[in-house]
PDB file of N, CA, C and O in Angstrom, chain B, residues numbered from 101:
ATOM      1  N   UNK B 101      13.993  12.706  -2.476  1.00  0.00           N
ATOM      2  CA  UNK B 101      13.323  11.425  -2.651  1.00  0.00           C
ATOM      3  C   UNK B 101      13.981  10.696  -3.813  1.00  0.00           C
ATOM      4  O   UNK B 101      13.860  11.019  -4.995  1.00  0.00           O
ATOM      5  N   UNK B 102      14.821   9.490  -3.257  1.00  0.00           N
ATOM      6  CA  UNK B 102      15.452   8.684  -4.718  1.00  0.00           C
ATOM      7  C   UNK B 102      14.482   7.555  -5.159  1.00  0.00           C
ATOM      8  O   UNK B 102      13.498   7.169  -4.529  1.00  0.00           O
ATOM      9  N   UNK B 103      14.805   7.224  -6.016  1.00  0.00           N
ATOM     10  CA  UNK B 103      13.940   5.884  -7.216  1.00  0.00           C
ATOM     11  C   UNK B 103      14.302   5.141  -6.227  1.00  0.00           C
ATOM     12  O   UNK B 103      13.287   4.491  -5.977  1.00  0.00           O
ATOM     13  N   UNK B 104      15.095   4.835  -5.520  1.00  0.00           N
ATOM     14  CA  UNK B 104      15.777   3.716  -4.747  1.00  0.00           C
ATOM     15  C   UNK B 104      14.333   3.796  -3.338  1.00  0.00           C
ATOM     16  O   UNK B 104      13.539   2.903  -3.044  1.00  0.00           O
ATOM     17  N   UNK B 105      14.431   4.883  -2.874  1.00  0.00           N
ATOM     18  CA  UNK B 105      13.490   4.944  -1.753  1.00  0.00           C
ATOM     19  C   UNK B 105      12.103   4.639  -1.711  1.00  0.00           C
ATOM     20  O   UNK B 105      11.459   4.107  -0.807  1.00  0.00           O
ATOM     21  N   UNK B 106      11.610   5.198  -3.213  1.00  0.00           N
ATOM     22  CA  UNK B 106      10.060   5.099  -3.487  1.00  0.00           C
ATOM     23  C   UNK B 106      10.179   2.776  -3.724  1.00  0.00           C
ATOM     24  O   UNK B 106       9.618   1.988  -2.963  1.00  0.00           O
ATOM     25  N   UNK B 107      10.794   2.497  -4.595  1.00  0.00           N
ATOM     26  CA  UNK B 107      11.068   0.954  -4.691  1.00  0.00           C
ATOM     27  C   UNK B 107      10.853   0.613  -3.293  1.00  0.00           C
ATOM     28  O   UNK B 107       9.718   0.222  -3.019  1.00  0.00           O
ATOM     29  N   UNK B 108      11.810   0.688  -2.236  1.00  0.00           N
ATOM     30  CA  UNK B 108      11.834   0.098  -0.978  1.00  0.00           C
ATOM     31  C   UNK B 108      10.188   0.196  -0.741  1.00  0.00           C
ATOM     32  O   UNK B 108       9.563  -0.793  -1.122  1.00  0.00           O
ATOM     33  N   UNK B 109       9.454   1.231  -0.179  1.00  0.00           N
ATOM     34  CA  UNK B 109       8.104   1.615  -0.063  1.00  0.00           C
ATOM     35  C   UNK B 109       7.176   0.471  -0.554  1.00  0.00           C
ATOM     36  O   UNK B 109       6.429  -0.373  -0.058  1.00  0.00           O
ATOM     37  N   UNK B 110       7.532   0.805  -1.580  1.00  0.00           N
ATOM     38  CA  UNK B 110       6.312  -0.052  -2.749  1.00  0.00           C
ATOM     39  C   UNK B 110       6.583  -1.581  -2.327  1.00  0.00           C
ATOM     40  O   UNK B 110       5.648  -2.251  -1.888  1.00  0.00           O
ATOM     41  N   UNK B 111       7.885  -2.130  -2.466  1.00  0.00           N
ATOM     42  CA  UNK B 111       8.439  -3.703  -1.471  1.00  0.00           C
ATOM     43  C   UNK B 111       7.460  -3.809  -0.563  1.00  0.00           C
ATOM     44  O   UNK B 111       6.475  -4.547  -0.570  1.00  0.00           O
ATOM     45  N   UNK B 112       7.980  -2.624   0.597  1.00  0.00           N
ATOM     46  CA  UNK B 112       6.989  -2.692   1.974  1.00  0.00           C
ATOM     47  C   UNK B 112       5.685  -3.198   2.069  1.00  0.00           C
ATOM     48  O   UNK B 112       5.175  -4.048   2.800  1.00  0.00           O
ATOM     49  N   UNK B 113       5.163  -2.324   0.961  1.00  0.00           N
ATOM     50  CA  UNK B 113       3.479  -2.696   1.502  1.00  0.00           C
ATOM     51  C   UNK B 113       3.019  -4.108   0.377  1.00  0.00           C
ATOM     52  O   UNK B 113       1.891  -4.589   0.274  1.00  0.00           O
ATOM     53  N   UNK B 114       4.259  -4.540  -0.366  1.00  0.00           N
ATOM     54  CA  UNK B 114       3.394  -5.441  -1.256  1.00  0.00           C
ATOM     55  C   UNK B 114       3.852  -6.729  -0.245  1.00  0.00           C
ATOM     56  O   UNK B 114       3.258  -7.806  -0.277  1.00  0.00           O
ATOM     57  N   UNK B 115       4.692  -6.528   0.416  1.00  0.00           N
ATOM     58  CA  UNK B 115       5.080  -7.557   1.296  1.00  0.00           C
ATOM     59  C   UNK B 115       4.384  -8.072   2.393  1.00  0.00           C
ATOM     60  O   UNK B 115       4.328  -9.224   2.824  1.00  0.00           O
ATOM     61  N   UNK B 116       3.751  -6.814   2.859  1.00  0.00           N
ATOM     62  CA  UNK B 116       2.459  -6.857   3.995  1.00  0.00           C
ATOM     63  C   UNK B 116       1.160  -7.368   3.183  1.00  0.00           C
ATOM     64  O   UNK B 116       0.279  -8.022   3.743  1.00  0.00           O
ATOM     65  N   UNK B 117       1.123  -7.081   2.072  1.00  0.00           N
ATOM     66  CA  UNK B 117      -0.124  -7.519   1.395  1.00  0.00           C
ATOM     67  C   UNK B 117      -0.018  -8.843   1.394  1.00  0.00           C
ATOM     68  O   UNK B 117      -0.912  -9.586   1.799  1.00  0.00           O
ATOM     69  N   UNK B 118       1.173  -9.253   0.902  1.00  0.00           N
ATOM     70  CA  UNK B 118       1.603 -10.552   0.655  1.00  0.00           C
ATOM     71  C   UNK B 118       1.069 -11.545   1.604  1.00  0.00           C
ATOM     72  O   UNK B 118       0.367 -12.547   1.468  1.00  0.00           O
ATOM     73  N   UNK B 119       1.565 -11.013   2.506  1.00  0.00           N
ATOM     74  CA  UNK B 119       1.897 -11.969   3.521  1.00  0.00           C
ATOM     75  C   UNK B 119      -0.078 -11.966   4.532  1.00  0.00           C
ATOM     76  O   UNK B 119      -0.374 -12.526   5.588  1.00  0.00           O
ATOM     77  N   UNK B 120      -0.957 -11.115   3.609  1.00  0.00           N
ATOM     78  CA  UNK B 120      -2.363 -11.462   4.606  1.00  0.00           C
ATOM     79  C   UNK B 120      -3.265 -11.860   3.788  1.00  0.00           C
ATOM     80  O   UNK B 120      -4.308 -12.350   4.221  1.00  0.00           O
ATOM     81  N   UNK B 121      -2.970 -11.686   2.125  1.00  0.00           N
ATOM     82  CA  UNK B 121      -3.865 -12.860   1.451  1.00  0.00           C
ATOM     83  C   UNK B 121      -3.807 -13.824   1.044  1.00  0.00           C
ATOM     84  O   UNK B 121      -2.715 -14.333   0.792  1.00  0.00           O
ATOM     85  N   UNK B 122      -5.156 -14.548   0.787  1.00  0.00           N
ATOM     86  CA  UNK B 122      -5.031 -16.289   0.040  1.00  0.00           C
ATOM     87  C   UNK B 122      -4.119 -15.988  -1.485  1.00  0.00           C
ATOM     88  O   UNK B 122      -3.259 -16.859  -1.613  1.00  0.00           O
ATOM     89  N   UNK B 123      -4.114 -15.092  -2.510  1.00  0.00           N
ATOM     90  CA  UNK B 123      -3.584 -15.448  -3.668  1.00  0.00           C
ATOM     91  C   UNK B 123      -2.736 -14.124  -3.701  1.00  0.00           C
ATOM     92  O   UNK B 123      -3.208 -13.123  -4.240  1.00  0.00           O
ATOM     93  N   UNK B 124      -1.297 -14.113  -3.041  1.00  0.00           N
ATOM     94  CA  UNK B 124      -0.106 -13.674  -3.132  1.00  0.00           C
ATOM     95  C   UNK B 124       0.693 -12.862  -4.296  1.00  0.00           C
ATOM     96  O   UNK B 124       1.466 -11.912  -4.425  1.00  0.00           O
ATOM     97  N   UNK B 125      -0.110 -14.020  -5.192  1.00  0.00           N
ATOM     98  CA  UNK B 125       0.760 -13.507  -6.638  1.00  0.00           C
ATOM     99  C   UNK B 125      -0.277 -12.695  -7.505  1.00  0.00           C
ATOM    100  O   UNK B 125      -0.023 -12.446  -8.683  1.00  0.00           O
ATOM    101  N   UNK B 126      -1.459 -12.282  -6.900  1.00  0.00           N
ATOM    102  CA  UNK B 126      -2.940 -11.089  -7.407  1.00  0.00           C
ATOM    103  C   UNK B 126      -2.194  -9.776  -6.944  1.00  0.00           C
ATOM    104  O   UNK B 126      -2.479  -8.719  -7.507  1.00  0.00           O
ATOM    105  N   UNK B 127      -1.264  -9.804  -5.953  1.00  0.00           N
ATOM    106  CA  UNK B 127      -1.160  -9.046  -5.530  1.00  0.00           C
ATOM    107  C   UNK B 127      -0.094  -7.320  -6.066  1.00  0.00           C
ATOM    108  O   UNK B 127       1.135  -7.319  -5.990  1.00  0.00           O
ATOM    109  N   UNK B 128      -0.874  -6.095  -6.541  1.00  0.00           N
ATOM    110  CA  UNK B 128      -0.188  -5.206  -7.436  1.00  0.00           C
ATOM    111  C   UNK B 128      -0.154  -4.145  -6.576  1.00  0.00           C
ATOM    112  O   UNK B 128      -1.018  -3.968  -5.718  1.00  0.00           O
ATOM    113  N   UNK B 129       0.848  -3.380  -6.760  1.00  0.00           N
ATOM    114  CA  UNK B 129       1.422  -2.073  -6.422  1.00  0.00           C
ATOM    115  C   UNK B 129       1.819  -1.299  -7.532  1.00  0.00           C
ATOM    116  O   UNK B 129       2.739  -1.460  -8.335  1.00  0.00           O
ATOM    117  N   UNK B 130       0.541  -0.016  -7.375  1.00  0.00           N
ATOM    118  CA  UNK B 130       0.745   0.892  -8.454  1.00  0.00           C
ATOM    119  C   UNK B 130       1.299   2.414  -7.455  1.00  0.00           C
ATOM    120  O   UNK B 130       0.877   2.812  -6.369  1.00  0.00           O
ATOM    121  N   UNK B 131       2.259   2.918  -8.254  1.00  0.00           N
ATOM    122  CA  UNK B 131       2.879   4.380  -7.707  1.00  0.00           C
ATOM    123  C   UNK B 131       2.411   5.540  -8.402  1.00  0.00           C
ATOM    124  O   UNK B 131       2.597   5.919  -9.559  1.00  0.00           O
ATOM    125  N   UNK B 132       1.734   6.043  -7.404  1.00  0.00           N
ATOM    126  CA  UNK B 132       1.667   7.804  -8.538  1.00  0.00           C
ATOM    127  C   UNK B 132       2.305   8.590  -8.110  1.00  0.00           C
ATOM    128  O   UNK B 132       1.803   8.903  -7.030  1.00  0.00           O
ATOM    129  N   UNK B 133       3.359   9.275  -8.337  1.00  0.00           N
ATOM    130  CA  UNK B 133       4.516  10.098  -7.615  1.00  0.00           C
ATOM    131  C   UNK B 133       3.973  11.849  -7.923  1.00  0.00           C
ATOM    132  O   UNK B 133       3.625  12.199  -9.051  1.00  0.00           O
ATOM    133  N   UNK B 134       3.978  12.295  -7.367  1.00  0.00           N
ATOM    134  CA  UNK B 134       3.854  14.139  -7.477  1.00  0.00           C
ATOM    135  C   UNK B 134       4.906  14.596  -6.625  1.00  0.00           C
ATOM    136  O   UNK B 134       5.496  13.937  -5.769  1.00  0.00           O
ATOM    137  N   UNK B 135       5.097  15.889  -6.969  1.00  0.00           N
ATOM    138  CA  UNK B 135       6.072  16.627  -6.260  1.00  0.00           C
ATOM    139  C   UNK B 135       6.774  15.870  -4.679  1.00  0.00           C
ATOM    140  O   UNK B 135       7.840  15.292  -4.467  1.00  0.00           O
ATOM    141  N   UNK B 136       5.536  16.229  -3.734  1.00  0.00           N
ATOM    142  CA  UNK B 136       5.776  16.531  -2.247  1.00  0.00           C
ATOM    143  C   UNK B 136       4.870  14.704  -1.944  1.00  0.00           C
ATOM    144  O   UNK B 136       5.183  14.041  -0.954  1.00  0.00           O
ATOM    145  N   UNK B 137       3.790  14.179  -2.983  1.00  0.00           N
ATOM    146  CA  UNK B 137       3.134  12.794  -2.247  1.00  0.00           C
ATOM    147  C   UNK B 137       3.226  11.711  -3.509  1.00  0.00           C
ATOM    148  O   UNK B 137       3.252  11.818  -4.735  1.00  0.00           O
ATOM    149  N   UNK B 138       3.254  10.782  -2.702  1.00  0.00           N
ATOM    150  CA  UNK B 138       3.246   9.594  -3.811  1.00  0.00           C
ATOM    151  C   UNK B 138       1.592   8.510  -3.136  1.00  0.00           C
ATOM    152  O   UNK B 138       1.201   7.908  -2.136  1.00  0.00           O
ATOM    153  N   UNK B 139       1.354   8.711  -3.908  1.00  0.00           N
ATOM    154  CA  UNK B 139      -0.046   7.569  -3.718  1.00  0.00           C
ATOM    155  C   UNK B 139       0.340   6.092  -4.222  1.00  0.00           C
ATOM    156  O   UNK B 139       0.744   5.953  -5.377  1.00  0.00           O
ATOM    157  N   UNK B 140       0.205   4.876  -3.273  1.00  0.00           N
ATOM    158  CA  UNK B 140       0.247   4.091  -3.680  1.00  0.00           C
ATOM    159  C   UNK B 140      -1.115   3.075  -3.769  1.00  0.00           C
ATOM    160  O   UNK B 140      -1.768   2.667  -2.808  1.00  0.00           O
ATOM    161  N   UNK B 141      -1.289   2.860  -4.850  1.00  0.00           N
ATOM    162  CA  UNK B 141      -2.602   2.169  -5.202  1.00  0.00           C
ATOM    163  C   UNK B 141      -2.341   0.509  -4.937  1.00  0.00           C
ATOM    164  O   UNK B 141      -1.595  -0.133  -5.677  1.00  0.00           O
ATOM    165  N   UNK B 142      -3.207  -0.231  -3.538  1.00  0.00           N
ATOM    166  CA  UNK B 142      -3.171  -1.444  -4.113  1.00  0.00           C
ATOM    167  C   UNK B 142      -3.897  -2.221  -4.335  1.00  0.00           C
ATOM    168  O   UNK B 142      -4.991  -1.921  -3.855  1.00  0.00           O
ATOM    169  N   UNK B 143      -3.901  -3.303  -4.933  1.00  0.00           N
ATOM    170  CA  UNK B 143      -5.204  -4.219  -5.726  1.00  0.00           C
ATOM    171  C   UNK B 143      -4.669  -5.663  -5.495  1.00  0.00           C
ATOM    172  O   UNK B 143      -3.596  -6.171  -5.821  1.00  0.00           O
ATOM    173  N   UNK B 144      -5.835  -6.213  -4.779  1.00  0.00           N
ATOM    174  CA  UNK B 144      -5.362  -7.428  -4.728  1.00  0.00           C
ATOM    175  C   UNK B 144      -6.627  -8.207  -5.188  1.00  0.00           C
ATOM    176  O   UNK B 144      -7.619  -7.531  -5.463  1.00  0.00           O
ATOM    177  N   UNK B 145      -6.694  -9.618  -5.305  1.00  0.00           N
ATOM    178  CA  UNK B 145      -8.006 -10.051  -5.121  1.00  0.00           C
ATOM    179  C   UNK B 145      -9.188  -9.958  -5.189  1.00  0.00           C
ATOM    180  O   UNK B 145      -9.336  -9.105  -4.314  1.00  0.00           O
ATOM    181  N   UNK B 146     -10.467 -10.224  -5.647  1.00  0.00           N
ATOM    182  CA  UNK B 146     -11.484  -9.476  -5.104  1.00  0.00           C
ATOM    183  C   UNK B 146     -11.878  -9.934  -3.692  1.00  0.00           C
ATOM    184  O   UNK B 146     -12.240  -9.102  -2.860  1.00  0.00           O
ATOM    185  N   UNK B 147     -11.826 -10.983  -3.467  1.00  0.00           N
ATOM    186  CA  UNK B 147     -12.173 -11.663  -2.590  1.00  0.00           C
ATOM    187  C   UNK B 147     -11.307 -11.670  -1.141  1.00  0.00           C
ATOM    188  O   UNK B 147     -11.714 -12.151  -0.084  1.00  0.00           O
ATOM    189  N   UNK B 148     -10.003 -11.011  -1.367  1.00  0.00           N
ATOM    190  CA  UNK B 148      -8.932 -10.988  -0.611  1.00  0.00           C
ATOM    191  C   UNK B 148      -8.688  -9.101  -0.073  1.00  0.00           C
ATOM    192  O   UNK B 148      -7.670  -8.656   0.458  1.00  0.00           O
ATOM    193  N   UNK B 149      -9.785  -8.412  -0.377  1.00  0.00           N
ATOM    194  CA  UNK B 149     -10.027  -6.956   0.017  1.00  0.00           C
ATOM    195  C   UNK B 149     -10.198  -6.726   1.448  1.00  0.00           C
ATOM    196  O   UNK B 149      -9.605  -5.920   2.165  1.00  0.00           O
ATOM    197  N   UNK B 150     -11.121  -7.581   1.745  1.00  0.00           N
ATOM    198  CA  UNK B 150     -11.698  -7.609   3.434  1.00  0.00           C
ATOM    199  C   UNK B 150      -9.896  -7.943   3.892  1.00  0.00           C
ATOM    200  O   UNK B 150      -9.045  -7.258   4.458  1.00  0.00           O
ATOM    201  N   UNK B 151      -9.902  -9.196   3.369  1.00  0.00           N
ATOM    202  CA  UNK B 151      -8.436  -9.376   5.061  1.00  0.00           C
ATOM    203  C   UNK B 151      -7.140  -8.237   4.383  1.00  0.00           C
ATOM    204  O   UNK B 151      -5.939  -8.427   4.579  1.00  0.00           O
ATOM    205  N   UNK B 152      -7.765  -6.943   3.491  1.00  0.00           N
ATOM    206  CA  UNK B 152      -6.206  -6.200   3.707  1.00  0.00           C
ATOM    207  C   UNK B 152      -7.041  -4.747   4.553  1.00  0.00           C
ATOM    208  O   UNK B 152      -6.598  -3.926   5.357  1.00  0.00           O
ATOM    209  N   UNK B 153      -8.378  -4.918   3.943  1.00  0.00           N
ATOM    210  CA  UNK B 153      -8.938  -4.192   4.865  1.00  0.00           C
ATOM    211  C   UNK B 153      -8.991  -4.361   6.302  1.00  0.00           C
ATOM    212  O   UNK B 153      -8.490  -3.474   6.994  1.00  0.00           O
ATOM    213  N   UNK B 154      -9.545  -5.409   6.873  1.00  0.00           N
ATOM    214  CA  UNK B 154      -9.609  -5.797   8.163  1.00  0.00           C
ATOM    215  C   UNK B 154     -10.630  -5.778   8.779  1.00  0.00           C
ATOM    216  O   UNK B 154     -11.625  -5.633   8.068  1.00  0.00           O
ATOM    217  N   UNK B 155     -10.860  -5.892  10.148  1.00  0.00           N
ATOM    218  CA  UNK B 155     -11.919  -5.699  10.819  1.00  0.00           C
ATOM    219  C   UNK B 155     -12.702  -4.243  10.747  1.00  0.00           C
ATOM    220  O   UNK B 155     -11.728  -3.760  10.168  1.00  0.00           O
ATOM    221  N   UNK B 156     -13.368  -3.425  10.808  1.00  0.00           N
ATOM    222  CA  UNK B 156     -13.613  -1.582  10.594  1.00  0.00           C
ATOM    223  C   UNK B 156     -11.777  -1.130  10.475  1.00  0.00           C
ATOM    224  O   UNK B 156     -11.075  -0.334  11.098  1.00  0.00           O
ATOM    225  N   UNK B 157     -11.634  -1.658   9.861  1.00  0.00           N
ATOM    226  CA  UNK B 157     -10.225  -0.811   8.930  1.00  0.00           C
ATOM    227  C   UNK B 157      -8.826  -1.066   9.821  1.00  0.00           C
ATOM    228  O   UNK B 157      -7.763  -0.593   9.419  1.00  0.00           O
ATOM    229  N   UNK B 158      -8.889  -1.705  10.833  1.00  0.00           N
ATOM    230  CA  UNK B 158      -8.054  -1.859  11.559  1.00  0.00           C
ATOM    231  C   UNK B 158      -6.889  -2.489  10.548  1.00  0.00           C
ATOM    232  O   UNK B 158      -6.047  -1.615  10.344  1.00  0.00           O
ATOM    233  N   UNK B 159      -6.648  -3.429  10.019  1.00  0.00           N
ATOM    234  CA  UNK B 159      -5.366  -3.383   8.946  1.00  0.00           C
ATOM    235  C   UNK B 159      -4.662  -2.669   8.022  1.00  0.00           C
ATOM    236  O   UNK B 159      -3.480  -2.504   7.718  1.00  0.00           O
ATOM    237  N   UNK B 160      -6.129  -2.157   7.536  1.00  0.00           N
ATOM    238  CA  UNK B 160      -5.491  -0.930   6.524  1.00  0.00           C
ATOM    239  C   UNK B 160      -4.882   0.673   7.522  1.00  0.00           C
ATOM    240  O   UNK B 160      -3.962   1.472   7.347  1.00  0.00           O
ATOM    241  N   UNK B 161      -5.868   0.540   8.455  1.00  0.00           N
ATOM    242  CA  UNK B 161      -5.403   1.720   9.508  1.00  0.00           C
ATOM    243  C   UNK B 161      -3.433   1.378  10.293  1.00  0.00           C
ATOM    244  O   UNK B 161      -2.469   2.125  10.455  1.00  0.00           O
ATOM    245  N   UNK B 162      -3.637   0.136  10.522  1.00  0.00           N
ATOM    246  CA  UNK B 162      -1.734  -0.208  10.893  1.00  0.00           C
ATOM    247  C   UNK B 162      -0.978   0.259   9.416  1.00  0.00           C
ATOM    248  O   UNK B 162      -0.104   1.117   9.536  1.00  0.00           O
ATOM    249  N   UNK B 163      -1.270  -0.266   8.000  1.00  0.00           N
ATOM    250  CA  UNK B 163      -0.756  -0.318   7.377  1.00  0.00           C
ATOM    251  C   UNK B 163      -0.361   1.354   6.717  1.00  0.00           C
ATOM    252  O   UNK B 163       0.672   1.803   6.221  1.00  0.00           O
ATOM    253  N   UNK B 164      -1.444   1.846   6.934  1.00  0.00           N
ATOM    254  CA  UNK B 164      -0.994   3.665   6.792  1.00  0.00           C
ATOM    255  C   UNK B 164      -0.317   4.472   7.801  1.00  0.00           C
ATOM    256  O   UNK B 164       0.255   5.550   7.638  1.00  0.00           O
ATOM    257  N   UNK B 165      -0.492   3.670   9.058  1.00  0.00           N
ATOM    258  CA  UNK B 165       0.790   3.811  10.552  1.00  0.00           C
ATOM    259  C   UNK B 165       2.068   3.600   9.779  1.00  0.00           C
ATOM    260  O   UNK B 165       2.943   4.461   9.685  1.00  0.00           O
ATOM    261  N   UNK B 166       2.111   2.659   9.349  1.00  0.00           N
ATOM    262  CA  UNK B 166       3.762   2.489   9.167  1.00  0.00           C
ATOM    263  C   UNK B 166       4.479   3.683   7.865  1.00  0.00           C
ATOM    264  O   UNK B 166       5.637   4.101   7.873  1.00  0.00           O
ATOM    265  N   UNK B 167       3.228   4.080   6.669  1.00  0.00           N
ATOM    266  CA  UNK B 167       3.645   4.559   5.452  1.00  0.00           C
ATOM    267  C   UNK B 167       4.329   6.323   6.302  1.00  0.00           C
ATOM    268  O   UNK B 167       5.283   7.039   5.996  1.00  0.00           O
ATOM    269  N   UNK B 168       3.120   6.450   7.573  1.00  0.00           N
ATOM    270  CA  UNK B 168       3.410   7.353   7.784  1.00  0.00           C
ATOM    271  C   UNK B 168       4.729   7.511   8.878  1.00  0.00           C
ATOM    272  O   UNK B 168       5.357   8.568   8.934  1.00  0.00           O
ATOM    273  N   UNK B 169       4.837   7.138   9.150  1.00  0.00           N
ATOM    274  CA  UNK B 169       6.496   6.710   9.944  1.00  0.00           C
ATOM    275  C   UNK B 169       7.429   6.380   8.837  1.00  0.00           C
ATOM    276  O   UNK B 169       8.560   6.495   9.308  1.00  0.00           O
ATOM    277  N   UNK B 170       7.498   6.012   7.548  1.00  0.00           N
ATOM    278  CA  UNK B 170       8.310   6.064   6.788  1.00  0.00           C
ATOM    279  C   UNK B 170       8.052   7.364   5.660  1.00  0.00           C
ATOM    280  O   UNK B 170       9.031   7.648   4.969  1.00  0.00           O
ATOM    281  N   UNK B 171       6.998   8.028   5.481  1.00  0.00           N
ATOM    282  CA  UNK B 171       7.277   9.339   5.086  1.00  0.00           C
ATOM    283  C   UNK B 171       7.762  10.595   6.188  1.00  0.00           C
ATOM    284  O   UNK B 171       8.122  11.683   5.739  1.00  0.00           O
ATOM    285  N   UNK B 172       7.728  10.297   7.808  1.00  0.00           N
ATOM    286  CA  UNK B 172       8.475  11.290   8.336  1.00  0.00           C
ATOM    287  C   UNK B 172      10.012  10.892   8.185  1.00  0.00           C
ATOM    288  O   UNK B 172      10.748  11.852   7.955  1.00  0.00           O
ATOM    289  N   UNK B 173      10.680   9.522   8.282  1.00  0.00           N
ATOM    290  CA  UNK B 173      11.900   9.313   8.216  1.00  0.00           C
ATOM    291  C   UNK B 173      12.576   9.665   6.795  1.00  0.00           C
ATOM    292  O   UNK B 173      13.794   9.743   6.638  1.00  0.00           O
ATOM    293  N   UNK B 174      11.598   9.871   5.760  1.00  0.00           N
ATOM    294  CA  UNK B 174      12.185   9.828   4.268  1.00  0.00           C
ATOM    295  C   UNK B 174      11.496  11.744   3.808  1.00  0.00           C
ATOM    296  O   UNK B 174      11.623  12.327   2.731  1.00  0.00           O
ATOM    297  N   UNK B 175      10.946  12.151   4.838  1.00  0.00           N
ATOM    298  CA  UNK B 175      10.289  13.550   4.413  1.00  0.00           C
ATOM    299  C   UNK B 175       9.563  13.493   2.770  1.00  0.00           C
ATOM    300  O   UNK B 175       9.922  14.283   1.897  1.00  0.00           O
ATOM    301  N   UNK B 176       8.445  12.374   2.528  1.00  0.00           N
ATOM    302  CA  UNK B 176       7.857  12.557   1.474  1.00  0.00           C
ATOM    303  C   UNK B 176       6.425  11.578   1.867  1.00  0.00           C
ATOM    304  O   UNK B 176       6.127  10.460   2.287  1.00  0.00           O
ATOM    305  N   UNK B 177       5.905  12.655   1.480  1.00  0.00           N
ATOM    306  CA  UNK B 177       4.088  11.787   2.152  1.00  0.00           C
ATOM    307  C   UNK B 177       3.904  10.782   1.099  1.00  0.00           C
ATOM    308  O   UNK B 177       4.127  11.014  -0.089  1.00  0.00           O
ATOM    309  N   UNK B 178       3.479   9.627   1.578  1.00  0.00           N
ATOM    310  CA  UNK B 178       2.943   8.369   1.159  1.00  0.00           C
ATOM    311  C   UNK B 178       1.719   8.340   1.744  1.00  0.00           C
ATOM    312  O   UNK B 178       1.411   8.773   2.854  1.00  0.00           O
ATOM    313  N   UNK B 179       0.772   7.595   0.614  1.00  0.00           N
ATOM    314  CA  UNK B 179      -0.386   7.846   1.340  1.00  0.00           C
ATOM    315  C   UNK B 179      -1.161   6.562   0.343  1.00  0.00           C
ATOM    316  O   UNK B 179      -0.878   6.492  -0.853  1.00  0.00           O
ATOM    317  N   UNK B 180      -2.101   5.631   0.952  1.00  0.00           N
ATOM    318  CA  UNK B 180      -2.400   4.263   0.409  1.00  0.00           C
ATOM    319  C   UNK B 180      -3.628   4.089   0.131  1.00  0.00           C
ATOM    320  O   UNK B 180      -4.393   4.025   1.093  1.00  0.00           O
ATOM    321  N   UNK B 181      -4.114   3.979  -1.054  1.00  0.00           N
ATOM    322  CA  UNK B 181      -5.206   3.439  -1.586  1.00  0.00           C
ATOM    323  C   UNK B 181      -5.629   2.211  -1.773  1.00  0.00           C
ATOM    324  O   UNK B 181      -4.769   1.529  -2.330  1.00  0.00           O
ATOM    325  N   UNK B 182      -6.658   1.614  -1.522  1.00  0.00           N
ATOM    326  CA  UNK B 182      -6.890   0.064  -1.589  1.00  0.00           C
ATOM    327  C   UNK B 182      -7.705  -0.138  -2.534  1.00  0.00           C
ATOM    328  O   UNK B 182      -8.851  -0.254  -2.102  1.00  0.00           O
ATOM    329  N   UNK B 183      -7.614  -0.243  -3.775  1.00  0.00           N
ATOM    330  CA  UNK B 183      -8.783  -0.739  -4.862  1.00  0.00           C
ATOM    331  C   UNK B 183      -9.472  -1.913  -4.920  1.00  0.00           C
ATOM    332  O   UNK B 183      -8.882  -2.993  -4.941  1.00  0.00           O
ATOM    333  N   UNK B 184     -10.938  -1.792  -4.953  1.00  0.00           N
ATOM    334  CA  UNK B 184     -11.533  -2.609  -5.192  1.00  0.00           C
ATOM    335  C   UNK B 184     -12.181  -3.017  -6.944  1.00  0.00           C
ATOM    336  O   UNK B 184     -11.900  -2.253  -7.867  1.00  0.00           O
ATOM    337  N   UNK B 185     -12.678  -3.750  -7.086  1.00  0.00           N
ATOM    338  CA  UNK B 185     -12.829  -4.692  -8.411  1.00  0.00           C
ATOM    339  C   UNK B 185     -13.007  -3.706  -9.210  1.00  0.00           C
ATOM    340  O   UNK B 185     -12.283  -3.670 -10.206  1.00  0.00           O
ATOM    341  N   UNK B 186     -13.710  -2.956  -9.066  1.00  0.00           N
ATOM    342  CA  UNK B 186     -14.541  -2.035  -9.964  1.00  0.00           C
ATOM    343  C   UNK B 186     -13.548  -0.762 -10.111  1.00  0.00           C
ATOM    344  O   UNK B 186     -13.648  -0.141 -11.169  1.00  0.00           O
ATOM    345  N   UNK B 187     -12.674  -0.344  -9.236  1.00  0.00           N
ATOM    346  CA  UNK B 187     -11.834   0.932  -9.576  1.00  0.00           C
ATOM    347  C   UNK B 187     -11.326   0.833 -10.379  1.00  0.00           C
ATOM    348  O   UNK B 187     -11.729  -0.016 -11.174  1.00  0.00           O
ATOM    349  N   UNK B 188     -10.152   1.595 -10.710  1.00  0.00           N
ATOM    350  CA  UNK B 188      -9.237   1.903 -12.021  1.00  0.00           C
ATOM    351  C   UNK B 188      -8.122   2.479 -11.856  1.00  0.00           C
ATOM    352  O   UNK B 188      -7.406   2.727 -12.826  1.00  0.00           O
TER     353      UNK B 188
END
């Protein structure tokens, strides 16, 4: 797993974030890297949670489709957290 690969990742999903809320530039990608998984934490908005969530999870459910098709092509589990106002 290179610095180069985990970057691309983190691009990925801030780009998808990007591109489904009203305020674009709220939008953060935090990495926690361990051995074998990297958690990526993201926070957008408060108000802009529902449209990354989606309908009963249907956005966030595509959006962990793809992490996981890019941790079998890169052999390192990614796995996505969505914070809301109150997390940390």
């Amino acid at each position: 797993m290179t610095q180069l690969d985990m970057l691309a990742v983190d691009e990925l999903v801030r780009e998808i974030a990007r591109a489904l809320v009203d305020e674009p530039d709220s939008v953060q990608v935090q990495l926690d890297s361990h051995d074998e998984n990297t958690v990526l934490r993201l926070k957008v908005a408060p108000h802009d949670v529902g449209k990354v969530i989606g309908k009963q999870g249907r956005t966030a459910r595509s959006v962990r489709t793809i992490l996981g098709a890019v941790s079998m092509k890169l052999h390192h589990r990614y796995t996505l957290d969505i914070l809301e106002e109150d997390d940390n």
